[in-house]
N, CA, C and O atoms as a GROMACS GRO file, in nm:
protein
  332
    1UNK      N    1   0.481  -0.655  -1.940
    1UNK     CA    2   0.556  -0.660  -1.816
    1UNK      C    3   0.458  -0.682  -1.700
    1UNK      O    4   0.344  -0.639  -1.715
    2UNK      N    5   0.493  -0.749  -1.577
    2UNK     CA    6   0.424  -0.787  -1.480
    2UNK      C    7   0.377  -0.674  -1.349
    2UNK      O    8   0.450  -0.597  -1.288
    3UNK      N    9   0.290  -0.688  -1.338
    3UNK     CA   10   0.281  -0.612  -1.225
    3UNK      C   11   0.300  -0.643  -1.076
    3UNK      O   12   0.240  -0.736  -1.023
    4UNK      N   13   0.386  -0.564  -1.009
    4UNK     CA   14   0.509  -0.611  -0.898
    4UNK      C   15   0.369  -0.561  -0.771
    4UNK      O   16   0.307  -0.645  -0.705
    5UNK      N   17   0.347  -0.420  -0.764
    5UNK     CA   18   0.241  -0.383  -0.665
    5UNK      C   19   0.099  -0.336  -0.724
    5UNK      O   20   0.098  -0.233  -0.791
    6UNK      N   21   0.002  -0.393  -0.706
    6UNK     CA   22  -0.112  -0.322  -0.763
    6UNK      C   23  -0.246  -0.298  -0.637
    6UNK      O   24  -0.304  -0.389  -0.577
    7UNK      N   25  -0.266  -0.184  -0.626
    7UNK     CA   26  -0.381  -0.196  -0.553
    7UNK      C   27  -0.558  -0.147  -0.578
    7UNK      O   28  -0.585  -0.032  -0.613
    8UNK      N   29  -0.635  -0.220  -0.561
    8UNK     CA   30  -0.773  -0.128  -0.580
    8UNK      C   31  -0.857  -0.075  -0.531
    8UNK      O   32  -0.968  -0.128  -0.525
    9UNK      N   33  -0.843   0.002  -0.499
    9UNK     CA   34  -0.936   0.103  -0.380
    9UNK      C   35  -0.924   0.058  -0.292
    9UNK      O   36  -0.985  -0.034  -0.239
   10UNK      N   37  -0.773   0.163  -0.236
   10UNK     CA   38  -0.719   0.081  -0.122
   10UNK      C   39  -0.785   0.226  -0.020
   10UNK      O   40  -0.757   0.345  -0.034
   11UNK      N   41  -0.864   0.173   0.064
   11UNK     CA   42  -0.841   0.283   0.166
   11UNK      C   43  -0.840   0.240   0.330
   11UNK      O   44  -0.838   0.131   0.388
   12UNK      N   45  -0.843   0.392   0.379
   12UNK     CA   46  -0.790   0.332   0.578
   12UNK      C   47  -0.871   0.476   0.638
   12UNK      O   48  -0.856   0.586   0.586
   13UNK      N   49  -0.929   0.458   0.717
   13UNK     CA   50  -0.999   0.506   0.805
   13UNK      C   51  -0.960   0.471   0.970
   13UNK      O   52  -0.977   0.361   1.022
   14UNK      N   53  -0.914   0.572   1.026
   14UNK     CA   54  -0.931   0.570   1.193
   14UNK      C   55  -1.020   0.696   1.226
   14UNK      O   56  -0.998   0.816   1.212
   15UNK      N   57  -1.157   0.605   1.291
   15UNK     CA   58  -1.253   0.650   1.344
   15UNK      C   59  -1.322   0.707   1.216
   15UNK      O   60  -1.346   0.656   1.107
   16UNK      N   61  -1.344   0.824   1.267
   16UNK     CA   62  -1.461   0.915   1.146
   16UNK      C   63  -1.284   0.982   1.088
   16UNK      O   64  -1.341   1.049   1.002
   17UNK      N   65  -1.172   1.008   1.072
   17UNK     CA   66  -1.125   1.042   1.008
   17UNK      C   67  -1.067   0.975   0.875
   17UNK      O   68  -1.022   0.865   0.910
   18UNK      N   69  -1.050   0.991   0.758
   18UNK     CA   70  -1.022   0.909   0.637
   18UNK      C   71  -0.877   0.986   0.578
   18UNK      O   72  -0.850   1.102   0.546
   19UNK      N   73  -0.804   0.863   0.580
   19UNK     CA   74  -0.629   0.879   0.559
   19UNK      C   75  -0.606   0.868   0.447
   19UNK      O   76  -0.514   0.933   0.398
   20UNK      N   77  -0.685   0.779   0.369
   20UNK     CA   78  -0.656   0.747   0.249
   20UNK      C   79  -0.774   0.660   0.165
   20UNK      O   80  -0.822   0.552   0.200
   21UNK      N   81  -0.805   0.731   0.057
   21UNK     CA   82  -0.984   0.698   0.037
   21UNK      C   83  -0.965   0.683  -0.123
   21UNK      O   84  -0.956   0.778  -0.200
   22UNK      N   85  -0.961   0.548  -0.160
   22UNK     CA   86  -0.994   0.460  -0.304
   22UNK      C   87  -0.860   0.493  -0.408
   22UNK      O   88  -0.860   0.548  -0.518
   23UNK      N   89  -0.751   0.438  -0.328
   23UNK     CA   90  -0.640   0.461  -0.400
   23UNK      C   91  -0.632   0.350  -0.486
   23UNK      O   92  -0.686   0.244  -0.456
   24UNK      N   93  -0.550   0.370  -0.617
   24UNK     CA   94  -0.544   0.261  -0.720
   24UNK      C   95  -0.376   0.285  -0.800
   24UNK      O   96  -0.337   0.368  -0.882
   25UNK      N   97  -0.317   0.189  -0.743
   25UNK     CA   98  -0.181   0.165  -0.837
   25UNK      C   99  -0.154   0.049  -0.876
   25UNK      O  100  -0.185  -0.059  -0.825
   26UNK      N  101  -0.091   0.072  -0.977
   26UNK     CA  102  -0.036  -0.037  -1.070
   26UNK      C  103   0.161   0.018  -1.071
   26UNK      O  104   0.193   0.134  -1.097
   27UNK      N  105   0.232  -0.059  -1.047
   27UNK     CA  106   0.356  -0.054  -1.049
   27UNK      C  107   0.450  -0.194  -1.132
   27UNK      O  108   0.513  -0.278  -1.065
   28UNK      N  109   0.445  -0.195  -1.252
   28UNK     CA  110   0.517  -0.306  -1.347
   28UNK      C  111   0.653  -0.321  -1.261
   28UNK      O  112   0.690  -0.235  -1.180
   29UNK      N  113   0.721  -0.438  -1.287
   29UNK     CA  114   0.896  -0.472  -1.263
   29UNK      C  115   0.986  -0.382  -1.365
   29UNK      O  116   0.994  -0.385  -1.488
   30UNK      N  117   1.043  -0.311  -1.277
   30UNK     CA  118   1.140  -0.262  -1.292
   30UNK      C  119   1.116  -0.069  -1.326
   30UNK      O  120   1.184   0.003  -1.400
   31UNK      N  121   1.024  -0.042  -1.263
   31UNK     CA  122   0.948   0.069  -1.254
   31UNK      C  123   1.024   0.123  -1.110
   31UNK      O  124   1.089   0.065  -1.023
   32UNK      N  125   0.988   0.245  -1.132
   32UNK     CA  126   1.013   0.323  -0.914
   32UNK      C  127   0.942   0.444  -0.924
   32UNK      O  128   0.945   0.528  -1.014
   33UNK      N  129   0.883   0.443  -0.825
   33UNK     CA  130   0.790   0.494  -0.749
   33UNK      C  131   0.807   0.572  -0.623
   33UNK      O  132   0.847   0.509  -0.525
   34UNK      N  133   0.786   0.675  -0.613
   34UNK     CA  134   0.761   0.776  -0.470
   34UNK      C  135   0.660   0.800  -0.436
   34UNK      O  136   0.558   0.796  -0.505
   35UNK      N  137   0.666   0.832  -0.311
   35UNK     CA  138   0.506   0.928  -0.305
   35UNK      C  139   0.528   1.057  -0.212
   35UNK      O  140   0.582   1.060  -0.102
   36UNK      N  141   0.480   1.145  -0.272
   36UNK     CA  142   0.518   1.260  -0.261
   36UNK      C  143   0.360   1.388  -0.178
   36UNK      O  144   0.258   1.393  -0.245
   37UNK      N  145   0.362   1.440  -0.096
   37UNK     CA  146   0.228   1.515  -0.040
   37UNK      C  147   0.265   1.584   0.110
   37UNK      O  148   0.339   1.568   0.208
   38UNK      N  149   0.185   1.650   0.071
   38UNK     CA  150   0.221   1.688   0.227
   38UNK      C  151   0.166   1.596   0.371
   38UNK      O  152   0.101   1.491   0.375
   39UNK      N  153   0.228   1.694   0.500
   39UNK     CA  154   0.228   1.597   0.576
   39UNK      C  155   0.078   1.560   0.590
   39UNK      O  156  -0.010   1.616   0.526
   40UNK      N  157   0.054   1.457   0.683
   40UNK     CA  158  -0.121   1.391   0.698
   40UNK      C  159  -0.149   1.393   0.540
   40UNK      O  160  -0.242   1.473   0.525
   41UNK      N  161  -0.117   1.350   0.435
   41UNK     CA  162  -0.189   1.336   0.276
   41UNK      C  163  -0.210   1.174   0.281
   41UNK      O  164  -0.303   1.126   0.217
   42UNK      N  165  -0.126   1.094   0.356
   42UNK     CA  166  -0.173   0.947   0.332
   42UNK      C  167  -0.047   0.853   0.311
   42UNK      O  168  -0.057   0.732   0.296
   43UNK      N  169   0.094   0.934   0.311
   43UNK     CA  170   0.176   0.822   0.219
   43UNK      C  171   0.211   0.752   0.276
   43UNK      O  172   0.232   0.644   0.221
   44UNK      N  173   0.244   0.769   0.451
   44UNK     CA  174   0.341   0.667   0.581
   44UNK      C  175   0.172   0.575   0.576
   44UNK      O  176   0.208   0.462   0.608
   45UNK      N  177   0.060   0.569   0.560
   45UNK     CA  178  -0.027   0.504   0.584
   45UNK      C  179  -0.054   0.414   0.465
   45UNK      O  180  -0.105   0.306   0.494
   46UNK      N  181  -0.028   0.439   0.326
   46UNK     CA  182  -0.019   0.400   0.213
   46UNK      C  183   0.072   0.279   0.204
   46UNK      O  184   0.034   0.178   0.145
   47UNK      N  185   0.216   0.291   0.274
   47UNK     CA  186   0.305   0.211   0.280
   47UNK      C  187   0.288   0.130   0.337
   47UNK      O  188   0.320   0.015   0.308
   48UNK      N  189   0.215   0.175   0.466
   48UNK     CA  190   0.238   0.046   0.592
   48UNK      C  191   0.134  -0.037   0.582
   48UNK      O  192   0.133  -0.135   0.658
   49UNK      N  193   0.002  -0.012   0.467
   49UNK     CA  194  -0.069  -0.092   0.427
   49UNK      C  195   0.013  -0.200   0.379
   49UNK      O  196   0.047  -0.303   0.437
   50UNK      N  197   0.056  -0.133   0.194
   50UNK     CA  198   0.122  -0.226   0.175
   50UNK      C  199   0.241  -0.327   0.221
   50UNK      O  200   0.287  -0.411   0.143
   51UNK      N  201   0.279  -0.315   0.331
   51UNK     CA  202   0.378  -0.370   0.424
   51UNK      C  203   0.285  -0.474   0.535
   51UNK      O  204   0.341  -0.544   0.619
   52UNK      N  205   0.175  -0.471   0.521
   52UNK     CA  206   0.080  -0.530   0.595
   52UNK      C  207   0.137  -0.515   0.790
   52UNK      O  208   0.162  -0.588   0.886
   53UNK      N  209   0.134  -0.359   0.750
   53UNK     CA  210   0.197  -0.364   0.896
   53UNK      C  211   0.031  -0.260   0.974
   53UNK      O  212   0.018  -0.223   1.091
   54UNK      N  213  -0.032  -0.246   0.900
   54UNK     CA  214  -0.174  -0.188   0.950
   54UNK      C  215  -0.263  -0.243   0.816
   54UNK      O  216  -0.221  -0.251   0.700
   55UNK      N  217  -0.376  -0.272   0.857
   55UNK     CA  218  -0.502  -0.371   0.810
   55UNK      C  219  -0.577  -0.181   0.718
   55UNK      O  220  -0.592  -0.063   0.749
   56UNK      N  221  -0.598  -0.274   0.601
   56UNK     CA  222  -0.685  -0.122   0.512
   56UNK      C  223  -0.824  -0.142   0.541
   56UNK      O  224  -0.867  -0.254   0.515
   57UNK      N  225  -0.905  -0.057   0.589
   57UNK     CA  226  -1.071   0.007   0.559
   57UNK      C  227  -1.130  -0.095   0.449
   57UNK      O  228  -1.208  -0.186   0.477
   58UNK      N  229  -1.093  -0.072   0.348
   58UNK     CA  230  -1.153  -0.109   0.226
   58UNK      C  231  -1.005  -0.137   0.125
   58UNK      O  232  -0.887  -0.121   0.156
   59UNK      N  233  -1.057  -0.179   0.012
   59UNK     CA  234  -1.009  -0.242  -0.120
   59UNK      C  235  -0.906  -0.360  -0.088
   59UNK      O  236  -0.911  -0.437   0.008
   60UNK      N  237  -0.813  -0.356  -0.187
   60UNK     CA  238  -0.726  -0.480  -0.176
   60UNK      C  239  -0.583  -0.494  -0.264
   60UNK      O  240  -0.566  -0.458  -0.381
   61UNK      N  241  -0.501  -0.546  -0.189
   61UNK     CA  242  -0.344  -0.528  -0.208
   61UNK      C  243  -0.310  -0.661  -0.317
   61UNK      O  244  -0.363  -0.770  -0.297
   62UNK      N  245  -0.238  -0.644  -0.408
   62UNK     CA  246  -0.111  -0.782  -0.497
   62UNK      C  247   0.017  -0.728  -0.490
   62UNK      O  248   0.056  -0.623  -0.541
   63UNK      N  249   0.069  -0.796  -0.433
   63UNK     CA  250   0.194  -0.809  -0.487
   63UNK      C  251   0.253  -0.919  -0.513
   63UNK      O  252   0.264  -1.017  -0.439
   64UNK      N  253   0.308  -0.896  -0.667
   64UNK     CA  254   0.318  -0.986  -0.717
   64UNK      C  255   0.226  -1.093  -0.796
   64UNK      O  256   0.243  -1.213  -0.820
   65UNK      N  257   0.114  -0.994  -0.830
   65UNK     CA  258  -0.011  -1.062  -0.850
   65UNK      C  259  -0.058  -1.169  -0.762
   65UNK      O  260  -0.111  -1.266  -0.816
   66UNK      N  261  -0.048  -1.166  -0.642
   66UNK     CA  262  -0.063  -1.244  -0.508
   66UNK      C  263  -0.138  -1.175  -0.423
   66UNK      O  264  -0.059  -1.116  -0.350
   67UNK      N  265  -0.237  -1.153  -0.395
   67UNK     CA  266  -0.349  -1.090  -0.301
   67UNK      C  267  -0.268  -1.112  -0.138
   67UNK      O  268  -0.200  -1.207  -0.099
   68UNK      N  269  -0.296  -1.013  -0.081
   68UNK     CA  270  -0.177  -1.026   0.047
   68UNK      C  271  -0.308  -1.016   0.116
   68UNK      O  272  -0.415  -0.986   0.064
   69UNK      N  273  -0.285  -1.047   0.243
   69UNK     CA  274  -0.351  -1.001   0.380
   69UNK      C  275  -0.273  -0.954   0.491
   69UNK      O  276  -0.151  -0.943   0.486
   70UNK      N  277  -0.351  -0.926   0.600
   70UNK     CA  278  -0.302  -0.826   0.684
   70UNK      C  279  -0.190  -0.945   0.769
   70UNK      O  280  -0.231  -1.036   0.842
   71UNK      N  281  -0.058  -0.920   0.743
   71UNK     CA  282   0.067  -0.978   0.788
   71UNK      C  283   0.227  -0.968   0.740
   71UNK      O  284   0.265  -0.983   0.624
   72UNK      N  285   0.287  -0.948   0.817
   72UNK     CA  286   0.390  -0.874   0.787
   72UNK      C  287   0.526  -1.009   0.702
   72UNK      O  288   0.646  -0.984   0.688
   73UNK      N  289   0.477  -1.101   0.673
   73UNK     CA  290   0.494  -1.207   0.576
   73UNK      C  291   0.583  -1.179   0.491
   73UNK      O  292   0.687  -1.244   0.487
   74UNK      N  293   0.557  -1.072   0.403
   74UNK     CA  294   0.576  -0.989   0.294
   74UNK      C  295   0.678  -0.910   0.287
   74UNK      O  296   0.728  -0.857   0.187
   75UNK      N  297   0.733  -0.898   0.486
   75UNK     CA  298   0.869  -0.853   0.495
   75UNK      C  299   0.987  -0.903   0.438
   75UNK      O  300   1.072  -0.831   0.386
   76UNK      N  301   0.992  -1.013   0.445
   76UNK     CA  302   1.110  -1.129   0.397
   76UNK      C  303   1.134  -1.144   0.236
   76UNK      O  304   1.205  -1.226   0.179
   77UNK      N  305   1.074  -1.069   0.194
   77UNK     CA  306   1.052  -1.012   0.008
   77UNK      C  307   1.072  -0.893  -0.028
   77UNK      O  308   1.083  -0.876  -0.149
   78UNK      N  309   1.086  -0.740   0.083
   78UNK     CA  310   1.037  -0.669   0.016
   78UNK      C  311   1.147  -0.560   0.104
   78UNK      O  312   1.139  -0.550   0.226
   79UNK      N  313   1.246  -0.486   0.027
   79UNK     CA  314   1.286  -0.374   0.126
   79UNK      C  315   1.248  -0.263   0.143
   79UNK      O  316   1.251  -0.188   0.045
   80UNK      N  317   1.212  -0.226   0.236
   80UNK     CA  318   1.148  -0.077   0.307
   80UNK      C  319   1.228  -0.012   0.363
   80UNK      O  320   1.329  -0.049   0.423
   81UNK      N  321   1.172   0.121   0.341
   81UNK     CA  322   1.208   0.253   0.465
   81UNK      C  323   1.104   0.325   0.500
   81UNK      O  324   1.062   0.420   0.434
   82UNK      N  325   1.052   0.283   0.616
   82UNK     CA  326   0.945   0.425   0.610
   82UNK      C  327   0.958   0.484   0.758
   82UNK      O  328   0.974   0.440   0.872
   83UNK      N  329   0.940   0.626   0.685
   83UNK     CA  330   0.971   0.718   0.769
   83UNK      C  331   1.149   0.734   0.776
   83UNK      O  332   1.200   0.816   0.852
   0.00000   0.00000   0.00000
């Protein structure tokens, strides 16, 4: 089965603080997924990576086995809620 979101050491840094530091998912079609932590753990920052609605620190986003960059492109494919 294909993999729909995958990321590799995805992380985001504002300033000296670190939001989210060398995350790695793999999410096949037809899989679902939450993310679950308390508040400030990373997940509204996790998302809006992948939504290319804020640029990551380090690693790198597929979806769709398609390497994305920082642009919200990806809207017109993909339904969200965040927050």
């Amino acid at each position: 089965m294909s993999e729909v979101i995958r990321t590799e050491s995805l992380s985001k840094s504002f300033g000296t603080i670190c939001a989210v530091a060398n995350v790695s998912i793999r999410v096949r079609k037809g899989e679902i997924y939450g993310f679950l932590g308390l508040n400030g753990a990373g997940k509204t920052t996790t998302i809006r990576m992948l939504l290319g609605m804020i640029k990551p620190t380090g690693g790198s986003i597929f979806l769709s086995e398609r390497k994305m960059g920082f642009t919200p492109e990806v809207w017109k494919n993909v339904g969200y809620l965040v927050e």
